[in-house]
PQR file of N, CA, C, O and H, with PARSE charges and radii, in Angstrom:
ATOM      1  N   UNK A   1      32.718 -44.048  47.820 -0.4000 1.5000
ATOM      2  CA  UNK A   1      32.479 -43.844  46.403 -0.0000 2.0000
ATOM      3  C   UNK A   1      33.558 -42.938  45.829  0.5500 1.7000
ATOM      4  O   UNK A   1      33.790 -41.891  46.433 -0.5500 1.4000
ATOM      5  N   UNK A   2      34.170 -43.199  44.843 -0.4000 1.5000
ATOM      6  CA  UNK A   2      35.109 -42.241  43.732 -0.0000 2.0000
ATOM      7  C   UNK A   2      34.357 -41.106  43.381  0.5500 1.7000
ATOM      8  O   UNK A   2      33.134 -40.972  43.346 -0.5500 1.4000
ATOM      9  H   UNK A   2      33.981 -44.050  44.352  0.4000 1.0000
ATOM     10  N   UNK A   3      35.490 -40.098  43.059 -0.4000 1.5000
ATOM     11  CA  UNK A   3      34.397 -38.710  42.678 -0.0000 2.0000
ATOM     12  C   UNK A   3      35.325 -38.396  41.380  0.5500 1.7000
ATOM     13  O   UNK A   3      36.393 -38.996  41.258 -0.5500 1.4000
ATOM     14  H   UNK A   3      36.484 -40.207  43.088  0.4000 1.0000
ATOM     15  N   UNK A   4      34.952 -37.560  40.529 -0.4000 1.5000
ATOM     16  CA  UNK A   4      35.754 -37.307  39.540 -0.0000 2.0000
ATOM     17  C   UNK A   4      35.508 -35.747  39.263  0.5500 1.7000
ATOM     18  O   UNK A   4      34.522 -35.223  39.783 -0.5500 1.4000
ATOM     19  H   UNK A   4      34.085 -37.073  40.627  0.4000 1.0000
ATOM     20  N   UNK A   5      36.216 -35.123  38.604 -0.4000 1.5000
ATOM     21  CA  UNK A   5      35.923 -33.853  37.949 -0.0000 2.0000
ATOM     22  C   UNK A   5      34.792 -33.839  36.663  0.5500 1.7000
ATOM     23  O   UNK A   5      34.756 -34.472  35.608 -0.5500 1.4000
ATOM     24  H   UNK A   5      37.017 -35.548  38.181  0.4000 1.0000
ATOM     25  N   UNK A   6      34.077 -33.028  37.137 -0.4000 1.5000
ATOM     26  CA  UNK A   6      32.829 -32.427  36.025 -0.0000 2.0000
ATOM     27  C   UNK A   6      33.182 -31.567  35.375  0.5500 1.7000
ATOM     28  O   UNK A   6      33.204 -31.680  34.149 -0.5500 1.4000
ATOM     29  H   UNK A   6      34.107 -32.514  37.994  0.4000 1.0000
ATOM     30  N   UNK A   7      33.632 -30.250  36.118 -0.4000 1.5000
ATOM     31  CA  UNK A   7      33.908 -29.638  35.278 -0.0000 2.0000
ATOM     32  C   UNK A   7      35.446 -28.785  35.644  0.5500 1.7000
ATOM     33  O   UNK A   7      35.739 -28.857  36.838 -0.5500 1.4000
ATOM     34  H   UNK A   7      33.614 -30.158  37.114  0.4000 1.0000
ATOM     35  N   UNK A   8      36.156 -28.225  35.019 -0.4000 1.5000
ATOM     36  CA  UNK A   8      37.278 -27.328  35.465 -0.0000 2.0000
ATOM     37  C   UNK A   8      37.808 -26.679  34.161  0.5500 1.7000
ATOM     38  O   UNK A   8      38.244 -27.030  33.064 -0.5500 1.4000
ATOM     39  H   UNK A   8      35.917 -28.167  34.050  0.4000 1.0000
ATOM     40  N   UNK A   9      37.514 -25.432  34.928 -0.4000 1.5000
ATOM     41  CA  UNK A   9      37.966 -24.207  33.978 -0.0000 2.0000
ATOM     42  C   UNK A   9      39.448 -23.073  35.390  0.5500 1.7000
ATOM     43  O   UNK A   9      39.972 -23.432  36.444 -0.5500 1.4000
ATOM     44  H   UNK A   9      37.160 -25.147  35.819  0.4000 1.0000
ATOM     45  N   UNK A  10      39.546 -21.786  34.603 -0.4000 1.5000
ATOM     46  CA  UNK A  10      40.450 -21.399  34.996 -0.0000 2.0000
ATOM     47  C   UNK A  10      40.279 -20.874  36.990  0.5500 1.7000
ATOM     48  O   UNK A  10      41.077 -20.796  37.925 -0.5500 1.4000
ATOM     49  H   UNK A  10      39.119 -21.494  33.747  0.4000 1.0000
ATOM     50  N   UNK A  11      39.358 -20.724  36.883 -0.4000 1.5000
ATOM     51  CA  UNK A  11      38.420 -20.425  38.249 -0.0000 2.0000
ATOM     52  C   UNK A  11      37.519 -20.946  39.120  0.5500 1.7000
ATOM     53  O   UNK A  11      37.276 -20.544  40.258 -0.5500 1.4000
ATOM     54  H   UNK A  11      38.710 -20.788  36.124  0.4000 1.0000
ATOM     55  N   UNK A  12      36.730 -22.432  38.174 -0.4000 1.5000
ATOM     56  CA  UNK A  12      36.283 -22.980  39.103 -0.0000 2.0000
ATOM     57  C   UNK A  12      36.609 -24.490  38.907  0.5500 1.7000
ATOM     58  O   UNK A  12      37.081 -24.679  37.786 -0.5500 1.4000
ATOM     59  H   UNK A  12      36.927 -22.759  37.250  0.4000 1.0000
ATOM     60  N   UNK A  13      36.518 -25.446  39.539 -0.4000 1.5000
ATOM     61  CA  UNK A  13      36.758 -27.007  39.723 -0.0000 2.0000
ATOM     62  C   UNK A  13      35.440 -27.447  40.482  0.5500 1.7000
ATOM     63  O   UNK A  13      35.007 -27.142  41.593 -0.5500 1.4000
ATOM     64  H   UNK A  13      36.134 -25.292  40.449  0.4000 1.0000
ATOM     65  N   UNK A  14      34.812 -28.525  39.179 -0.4000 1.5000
ATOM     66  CA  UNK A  14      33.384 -28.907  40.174 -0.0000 2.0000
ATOM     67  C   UNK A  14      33.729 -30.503  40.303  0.5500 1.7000
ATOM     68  O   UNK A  14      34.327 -30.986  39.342 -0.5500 1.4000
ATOM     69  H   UNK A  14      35.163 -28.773  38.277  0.4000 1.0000
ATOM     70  N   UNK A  15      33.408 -31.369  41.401 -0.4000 1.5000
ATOM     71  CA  UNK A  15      33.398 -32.182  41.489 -0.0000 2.0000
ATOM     72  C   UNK A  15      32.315 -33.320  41.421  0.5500 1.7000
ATOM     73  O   UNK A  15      31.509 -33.021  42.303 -0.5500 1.4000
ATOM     74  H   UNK A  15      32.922 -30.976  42.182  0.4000 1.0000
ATOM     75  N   UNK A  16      31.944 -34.353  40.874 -0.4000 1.5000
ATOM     76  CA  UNK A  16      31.040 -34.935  40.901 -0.0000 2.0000
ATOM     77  C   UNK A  16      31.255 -36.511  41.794  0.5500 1.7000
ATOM     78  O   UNK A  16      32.105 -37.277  41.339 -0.5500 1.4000
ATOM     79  H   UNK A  16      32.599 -34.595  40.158  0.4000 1.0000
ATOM     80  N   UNK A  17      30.496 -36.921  42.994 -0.4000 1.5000
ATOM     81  CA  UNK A  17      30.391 -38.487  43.451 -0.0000 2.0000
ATOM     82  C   UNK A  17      29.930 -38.828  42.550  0.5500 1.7000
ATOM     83  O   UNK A  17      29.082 -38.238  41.881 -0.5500 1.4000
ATOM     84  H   UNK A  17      29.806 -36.299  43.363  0.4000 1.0000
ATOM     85  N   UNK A  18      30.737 -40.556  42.238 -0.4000 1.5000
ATOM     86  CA  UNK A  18      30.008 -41.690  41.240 -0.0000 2.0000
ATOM     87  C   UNK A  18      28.725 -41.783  40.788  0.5500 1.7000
ATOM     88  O   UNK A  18      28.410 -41.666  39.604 -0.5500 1.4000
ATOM     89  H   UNK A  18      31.426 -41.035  42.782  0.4000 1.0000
ATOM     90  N   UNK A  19      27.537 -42.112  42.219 -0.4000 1.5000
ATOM     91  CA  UNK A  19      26.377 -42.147  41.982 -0.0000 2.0000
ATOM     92  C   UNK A  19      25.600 -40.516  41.592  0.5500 1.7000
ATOM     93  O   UNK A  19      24.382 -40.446  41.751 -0.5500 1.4000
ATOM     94  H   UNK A  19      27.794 -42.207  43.181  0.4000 1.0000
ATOM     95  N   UNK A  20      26.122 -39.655  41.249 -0.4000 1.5000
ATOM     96  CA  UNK A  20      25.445 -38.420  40.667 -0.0000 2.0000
ATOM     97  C   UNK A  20      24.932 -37.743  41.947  0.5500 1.7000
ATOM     98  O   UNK A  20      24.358 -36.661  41.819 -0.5500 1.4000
ATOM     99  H   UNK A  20      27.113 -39.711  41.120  0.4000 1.0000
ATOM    100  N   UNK A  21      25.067 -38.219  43.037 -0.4000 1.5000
ATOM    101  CA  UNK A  21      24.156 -37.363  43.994 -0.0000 2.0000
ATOM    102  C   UNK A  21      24.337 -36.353  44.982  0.5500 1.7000
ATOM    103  O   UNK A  21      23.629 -35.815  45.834 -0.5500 1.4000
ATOM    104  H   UNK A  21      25.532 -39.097  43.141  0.4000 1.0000
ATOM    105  N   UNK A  22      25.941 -36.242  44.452 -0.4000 1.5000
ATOM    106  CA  UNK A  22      26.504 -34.751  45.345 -0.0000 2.0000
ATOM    107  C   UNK A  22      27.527 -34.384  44.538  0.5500 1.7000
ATOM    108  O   UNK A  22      28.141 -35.157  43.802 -0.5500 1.4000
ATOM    109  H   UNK A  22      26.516 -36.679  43.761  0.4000 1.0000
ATOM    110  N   UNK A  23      27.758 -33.021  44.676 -0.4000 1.5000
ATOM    111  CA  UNK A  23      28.724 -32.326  44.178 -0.0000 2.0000
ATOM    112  C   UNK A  23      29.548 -31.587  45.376  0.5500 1.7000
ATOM    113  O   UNK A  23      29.265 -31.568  46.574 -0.5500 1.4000
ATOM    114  H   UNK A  23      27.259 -32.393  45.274  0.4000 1.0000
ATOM    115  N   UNK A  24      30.656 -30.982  44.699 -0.4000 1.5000
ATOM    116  CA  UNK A  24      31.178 -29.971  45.951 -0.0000 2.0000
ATOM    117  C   UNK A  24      32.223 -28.987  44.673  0.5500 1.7000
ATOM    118  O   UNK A  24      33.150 -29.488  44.038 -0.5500 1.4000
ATOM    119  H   UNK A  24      30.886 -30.998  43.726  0.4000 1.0000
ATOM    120  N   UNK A  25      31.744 -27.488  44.551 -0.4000 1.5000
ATOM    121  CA  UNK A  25      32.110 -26.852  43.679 -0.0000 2.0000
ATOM    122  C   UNK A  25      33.089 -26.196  44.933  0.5500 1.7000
ATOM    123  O   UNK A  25      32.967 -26.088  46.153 -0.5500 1.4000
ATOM    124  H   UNK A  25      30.990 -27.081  45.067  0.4000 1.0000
ATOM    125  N   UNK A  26      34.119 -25.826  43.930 -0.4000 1.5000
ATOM    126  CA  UNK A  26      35.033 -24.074  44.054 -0.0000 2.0000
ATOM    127  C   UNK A  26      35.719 -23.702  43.182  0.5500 1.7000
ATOM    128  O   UNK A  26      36.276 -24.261  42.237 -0.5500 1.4000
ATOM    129  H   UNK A  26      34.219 -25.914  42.939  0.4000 1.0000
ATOM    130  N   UNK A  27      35.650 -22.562  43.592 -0.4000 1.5000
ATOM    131  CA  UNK A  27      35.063 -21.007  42.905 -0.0000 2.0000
ATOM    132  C   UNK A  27      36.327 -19.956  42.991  0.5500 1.7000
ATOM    133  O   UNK A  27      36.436 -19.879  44.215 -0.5500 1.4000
ATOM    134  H   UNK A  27      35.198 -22.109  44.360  0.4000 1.0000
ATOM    135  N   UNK A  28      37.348 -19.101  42.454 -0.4000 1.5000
ATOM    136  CA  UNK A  28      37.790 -18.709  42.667 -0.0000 2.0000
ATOM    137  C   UNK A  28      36.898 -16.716  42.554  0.5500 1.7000
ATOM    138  O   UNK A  28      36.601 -16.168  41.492 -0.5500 1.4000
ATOM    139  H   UNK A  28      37.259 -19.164  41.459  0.4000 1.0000
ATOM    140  N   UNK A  29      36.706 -16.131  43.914 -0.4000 1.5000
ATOM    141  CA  UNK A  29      35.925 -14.779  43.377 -0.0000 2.0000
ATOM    142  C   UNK A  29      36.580 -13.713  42.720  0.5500 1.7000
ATOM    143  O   UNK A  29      37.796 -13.563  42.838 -0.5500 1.4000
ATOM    144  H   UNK A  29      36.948 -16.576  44.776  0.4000 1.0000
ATOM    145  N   UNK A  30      36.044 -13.137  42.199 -0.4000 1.5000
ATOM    146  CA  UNK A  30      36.734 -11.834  41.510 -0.0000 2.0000
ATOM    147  C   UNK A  30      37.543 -10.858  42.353  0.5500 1.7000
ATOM    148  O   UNK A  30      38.101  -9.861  41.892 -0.5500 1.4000
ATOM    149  H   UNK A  30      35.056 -13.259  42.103  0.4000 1.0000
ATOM    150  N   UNK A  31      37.559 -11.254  43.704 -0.4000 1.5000
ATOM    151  CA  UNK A  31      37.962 -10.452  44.483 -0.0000 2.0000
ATOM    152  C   UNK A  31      39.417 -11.169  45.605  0.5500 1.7000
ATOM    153  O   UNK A  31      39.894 -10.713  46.644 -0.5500 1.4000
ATOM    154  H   UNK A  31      37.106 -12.063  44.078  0.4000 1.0000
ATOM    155  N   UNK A  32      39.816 -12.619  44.695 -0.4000 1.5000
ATOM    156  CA  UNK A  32      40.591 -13.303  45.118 -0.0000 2.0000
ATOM    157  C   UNK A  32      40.155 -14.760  46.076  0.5500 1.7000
ATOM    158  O   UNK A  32      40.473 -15.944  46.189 -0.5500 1.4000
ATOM    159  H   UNK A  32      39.428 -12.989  43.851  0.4000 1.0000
ATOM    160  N   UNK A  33      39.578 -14.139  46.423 -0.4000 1.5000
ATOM    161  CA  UNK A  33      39.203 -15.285  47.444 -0.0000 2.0000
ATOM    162  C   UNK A  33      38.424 -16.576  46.905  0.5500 1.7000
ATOM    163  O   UNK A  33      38.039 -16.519  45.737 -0.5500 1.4000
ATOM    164  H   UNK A  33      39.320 -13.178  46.331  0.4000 1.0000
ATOM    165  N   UNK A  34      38.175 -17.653  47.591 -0.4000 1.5000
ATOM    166  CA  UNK A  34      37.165 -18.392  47.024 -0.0000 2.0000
ATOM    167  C   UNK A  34      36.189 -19.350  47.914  0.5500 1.7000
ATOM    168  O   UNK A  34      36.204 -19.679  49.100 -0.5500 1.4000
ATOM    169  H   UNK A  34      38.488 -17.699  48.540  0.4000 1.0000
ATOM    170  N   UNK A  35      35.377 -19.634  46.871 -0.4000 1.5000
ATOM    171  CA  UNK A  35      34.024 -19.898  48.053 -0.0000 2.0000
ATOM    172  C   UNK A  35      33.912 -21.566  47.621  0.5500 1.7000
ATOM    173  O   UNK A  35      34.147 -22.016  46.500 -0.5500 1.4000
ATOM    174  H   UNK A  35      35.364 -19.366  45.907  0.4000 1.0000
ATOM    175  N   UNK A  36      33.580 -22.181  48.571 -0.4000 1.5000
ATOM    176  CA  UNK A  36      34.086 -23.602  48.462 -0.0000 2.0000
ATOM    177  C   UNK A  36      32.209 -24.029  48.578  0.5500 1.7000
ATOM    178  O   UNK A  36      31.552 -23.373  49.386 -0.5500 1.4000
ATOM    179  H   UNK A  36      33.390 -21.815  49.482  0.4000 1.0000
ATOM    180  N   UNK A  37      31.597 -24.963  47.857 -0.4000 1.5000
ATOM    181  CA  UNK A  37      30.476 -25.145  48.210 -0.0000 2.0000
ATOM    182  C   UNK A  37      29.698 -26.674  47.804  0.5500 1.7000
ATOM    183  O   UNK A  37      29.766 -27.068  46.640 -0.5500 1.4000
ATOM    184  H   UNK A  37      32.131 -25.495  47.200  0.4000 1.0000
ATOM    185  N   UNK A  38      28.979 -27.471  48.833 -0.4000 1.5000
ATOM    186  CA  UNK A  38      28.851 -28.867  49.031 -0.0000 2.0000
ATOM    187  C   UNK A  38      27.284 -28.765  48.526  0.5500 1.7000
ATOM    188  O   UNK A  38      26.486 -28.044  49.124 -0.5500 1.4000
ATOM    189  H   UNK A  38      28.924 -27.151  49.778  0.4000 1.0000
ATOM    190  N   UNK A  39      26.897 -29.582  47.324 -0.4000 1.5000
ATOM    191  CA  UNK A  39      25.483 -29.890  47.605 -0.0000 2.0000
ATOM    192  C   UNK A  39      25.261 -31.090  47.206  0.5500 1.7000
ATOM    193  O   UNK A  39      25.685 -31.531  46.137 -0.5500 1.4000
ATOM    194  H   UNK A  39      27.545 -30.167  46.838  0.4000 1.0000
ATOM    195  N   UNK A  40      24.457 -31.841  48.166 -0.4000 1.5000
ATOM    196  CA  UNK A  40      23.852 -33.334  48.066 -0.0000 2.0000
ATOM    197  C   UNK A  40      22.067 -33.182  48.085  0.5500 1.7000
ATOM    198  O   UNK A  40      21.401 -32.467  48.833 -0.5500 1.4000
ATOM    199  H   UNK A  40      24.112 -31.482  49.034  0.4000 1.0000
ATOM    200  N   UNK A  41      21.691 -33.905  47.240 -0.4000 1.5000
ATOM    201  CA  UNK A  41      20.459 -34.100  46.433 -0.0000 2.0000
ATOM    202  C   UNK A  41      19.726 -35.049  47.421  0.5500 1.7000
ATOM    203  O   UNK A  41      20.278 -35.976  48.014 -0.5500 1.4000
ATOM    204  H   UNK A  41      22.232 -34.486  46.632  0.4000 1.0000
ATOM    205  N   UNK A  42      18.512 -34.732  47.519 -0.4000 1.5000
ATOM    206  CA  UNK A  42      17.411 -35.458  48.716 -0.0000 2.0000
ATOM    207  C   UNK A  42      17.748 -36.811  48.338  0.5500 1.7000
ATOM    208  O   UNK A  42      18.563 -37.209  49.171 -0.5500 1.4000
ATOM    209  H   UNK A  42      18.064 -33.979  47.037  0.4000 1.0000
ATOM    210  N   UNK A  43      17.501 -37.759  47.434 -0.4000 1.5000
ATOM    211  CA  UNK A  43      18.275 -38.794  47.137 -0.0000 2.0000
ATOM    212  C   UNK A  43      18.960 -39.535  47.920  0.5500 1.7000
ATOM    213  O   UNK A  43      18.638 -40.580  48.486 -0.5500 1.4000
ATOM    214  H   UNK A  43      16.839 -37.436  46.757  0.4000 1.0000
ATOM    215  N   UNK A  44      20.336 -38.705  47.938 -0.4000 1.5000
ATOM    216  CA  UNK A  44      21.701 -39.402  48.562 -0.0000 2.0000
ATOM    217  C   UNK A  44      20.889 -40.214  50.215  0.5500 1.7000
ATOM    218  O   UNK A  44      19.866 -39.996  50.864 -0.5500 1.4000
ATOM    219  H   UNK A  44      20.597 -37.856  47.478  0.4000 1.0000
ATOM    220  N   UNK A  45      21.936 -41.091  50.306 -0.4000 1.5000
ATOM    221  CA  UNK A  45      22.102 -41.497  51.716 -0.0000 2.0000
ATOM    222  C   UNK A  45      22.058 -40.572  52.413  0.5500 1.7000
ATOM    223  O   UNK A  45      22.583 -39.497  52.122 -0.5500 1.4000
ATOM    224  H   UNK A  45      22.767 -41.268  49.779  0.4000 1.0000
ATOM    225  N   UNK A  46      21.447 -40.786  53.437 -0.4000 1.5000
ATOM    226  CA  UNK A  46      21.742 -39.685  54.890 -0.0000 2.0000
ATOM    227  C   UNK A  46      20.802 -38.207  54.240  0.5500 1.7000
ATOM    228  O   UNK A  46      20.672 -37.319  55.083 -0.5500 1.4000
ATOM    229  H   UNK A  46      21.020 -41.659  53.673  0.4000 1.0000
ATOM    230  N   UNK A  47      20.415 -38.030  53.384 -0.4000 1.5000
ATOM    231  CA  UNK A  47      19.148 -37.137  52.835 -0.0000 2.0000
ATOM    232  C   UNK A  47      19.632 -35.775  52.780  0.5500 1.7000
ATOM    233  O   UNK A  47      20.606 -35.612  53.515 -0.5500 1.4000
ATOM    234  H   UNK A  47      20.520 -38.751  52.699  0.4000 1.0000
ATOM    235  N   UNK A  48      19.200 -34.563  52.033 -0.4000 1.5000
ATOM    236  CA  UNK A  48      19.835 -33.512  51.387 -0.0000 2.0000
ATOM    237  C   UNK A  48      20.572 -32.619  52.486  0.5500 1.7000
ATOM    238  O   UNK A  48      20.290 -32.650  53.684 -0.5500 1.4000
ATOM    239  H   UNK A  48      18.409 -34.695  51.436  0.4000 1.0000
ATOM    240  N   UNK A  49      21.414 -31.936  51.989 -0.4000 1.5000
ATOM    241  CA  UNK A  49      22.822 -31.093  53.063 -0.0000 2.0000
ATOM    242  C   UNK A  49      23.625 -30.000  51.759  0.5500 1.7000
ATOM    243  O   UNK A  49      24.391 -30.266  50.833 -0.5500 1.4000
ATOM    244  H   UNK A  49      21.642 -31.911  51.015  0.4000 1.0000
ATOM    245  N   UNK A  50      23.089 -28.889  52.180 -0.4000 1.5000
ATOM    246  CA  UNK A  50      24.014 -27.980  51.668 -0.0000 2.0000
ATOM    247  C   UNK A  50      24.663 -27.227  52.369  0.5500 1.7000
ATOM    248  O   UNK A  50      24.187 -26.608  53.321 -0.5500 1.4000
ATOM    249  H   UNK A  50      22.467 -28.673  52.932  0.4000 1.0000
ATOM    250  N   UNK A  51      25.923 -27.172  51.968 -0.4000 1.5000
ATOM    251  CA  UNK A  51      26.813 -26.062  52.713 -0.0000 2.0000
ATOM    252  C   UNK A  51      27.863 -25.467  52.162  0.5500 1.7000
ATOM    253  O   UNK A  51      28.469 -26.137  51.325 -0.5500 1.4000
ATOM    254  H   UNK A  51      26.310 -27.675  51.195  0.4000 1.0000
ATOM    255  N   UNK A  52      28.310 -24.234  52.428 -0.4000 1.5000
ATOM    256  CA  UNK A  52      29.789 -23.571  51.907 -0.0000 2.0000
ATOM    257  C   UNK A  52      30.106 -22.585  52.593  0.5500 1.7000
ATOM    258  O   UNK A  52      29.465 -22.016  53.476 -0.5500 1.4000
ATOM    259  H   UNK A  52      27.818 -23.689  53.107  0.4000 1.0000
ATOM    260  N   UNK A  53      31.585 -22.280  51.989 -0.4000 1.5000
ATOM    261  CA  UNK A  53      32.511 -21.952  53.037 -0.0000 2.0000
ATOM    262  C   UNK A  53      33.326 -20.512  52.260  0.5500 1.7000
ATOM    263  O   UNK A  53      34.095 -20.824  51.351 -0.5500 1.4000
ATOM    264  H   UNK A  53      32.106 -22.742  51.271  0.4000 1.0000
ATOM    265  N   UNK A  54      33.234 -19.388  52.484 -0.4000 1.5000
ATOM    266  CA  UNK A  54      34.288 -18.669  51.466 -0.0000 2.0000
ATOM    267  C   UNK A  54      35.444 -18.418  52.882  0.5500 1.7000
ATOM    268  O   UNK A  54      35.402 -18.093  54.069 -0.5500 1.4000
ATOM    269  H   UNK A  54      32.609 -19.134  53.222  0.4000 1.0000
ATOM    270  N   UNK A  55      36.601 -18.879  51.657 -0.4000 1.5000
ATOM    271  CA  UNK A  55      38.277 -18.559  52.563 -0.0000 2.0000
ATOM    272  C   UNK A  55      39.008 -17.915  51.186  0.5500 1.7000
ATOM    273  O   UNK A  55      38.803 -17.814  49.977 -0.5500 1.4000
ATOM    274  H   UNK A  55      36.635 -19.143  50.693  0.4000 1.0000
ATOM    275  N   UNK A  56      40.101 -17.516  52.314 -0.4000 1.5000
ATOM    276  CA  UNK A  56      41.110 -16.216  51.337 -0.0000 2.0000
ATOM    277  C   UNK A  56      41.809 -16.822  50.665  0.5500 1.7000
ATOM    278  O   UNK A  56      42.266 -16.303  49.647 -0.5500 1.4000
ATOM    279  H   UNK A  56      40.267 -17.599  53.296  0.4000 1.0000
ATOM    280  N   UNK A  57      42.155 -18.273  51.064 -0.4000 1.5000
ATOM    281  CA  UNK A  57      43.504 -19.015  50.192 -0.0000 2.0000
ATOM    282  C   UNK A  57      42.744 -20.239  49.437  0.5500 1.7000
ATOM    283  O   UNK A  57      41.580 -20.631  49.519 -0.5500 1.4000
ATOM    284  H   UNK A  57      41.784 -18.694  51.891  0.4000 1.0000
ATOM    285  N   UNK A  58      43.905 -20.712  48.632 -0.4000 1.5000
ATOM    286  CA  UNK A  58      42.851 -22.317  47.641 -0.0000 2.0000
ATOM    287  C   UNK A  58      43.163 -22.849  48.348  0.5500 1.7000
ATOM    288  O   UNK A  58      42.493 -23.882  48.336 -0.5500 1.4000
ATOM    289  H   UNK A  58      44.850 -20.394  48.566  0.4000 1.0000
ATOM    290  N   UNK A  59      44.382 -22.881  49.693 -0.4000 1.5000
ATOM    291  CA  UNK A  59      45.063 -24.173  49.349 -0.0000 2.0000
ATOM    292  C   UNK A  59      43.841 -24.041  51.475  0.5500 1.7000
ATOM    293  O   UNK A  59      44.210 -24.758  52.405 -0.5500 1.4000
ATOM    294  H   UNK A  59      44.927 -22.042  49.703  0.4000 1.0000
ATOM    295  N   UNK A  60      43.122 -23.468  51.575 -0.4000 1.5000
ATOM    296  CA  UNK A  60      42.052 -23.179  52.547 -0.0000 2.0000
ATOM    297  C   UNK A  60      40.853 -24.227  51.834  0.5500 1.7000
ATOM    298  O   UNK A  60      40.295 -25.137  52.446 -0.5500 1.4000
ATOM    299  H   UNK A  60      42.823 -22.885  50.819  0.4000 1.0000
ATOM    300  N   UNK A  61      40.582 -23.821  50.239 -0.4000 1.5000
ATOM    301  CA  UNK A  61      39.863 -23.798  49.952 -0.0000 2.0000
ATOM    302  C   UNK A  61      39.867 -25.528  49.603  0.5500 1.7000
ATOM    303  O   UNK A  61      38.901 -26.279  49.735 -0.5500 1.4000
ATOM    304  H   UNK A  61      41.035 -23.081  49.741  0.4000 1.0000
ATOM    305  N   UNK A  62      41.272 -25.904  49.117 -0.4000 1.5000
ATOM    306  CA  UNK A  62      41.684 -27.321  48.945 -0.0000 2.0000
ATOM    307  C   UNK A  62      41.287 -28.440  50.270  0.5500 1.7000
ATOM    308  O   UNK A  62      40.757 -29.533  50.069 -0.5500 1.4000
ATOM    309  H   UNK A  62      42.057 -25.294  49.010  0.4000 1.0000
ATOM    310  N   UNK A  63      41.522 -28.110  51.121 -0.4000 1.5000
ATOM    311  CA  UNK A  63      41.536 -28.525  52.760 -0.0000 2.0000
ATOM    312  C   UNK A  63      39.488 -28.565  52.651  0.5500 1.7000
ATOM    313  O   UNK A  63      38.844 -29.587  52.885 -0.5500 1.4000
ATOM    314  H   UNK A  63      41.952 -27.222  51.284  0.4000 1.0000
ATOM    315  N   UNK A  64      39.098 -27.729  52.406 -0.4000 1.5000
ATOM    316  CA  UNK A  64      37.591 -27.669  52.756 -0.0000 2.0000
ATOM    317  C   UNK A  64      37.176 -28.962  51.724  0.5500 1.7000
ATOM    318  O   UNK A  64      36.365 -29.778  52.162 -0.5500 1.4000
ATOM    319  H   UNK A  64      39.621 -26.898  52.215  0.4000 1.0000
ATOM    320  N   UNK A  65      37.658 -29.125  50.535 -0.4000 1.5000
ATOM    321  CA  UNK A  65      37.174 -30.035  49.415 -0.0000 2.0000
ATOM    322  C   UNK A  65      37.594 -31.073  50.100  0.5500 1.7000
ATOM    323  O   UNK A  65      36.688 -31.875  50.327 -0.5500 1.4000
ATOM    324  H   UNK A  65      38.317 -28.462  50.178  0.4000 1.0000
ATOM    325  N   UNK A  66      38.813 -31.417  50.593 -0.4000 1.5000
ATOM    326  CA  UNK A  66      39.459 -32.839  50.645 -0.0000 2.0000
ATOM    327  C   UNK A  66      38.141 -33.063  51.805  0.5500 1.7000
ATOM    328  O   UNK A  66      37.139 -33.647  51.391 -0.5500 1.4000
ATOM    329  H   UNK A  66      39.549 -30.766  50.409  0.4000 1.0000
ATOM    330  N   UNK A  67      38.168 -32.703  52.892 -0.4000 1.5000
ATOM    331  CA  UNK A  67      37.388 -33.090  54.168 -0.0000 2.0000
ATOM    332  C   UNK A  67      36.101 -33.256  53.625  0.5500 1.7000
ATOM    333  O   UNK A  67      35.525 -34.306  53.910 -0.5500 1.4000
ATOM    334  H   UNK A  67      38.981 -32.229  53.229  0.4000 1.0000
ATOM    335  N   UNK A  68      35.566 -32.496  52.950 -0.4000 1.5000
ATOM    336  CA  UNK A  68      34.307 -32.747  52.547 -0.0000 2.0000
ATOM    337  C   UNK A  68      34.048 -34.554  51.535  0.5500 1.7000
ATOM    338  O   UNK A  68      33.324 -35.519  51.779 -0.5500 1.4000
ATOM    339  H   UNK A  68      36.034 -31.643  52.718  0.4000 1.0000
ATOM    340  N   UNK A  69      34.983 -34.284  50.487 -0.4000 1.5000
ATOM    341  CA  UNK A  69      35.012 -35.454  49.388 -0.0000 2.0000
ATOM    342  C   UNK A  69      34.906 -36.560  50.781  0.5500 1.7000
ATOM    343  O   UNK A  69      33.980 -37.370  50.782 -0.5500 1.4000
ATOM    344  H   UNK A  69      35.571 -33.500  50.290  0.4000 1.0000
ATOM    345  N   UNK A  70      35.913 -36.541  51.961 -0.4000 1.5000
ATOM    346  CA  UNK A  70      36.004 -37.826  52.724 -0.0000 2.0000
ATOM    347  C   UNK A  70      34.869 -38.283  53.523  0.5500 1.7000
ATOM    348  O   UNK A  70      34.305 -39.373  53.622 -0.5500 1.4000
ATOM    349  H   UNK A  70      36.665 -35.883  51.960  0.4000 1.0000
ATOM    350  N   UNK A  71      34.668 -36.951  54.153 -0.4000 1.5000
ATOM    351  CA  UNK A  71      33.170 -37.297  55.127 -0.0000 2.0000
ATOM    352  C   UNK A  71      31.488 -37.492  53.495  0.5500 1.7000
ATOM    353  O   UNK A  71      30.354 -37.813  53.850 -0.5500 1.4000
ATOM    354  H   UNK A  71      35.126 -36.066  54.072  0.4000 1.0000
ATOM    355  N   UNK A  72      31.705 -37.310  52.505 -0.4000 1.5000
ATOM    356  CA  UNK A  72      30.531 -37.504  52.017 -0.0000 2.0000
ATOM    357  C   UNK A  72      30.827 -38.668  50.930  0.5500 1.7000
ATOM    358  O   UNK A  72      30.668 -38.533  49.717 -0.5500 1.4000
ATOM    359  H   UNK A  72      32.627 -37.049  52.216  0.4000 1.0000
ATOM    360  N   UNK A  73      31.112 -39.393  51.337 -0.4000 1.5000
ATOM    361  CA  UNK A  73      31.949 -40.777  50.216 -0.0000 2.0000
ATOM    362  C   UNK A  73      31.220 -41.871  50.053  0.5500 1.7000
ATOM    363  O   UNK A  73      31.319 -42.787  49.237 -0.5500 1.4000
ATOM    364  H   UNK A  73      31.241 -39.503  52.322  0.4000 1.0000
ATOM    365  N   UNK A  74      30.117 -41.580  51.338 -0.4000 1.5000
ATOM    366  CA  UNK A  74      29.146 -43.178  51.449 -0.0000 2.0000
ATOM    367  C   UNK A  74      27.879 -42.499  51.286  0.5500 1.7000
ATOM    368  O   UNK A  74      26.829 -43.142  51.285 -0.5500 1.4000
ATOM    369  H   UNK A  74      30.036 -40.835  52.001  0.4000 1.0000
TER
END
């Protein structure tokens, strides 16, 4: 499934799957770092899964989104 941007401002980028039933936000914290975070809705295939991750870098934080967007696509 395609995912698109929901929302993006200067600090955070949320992502939305096609069918509405998962997201995967990040977050940049006030303290530099950022917290990368997956939630799928009882709904989805394969049934509800939340998880997140805080790392020091985006491009940490980029790597956590890409893997995630791939493994949660179906």
């Amino acid at each position: 499934m395609e995912w698109t941007v929901r929302t993006e401002t200067d600090r955070l980028t949320e992502w939305q799957r096609e069918d509405g039933y998962v997201t995967i936000r990040k977050r940049e914290r006030p303290d530099g770092r950022f917290v990368v975070r997956l939630d799928k809705l009882e709904q989805a295939e394969g049934g509800r899964a939340y998880d997140h991750a805080i790392v020091d870098t985006d491009e940490a934080a980029a790597a956590i989104v890409s893997e995630w967007r791939q493994t949660n696509s179906t």
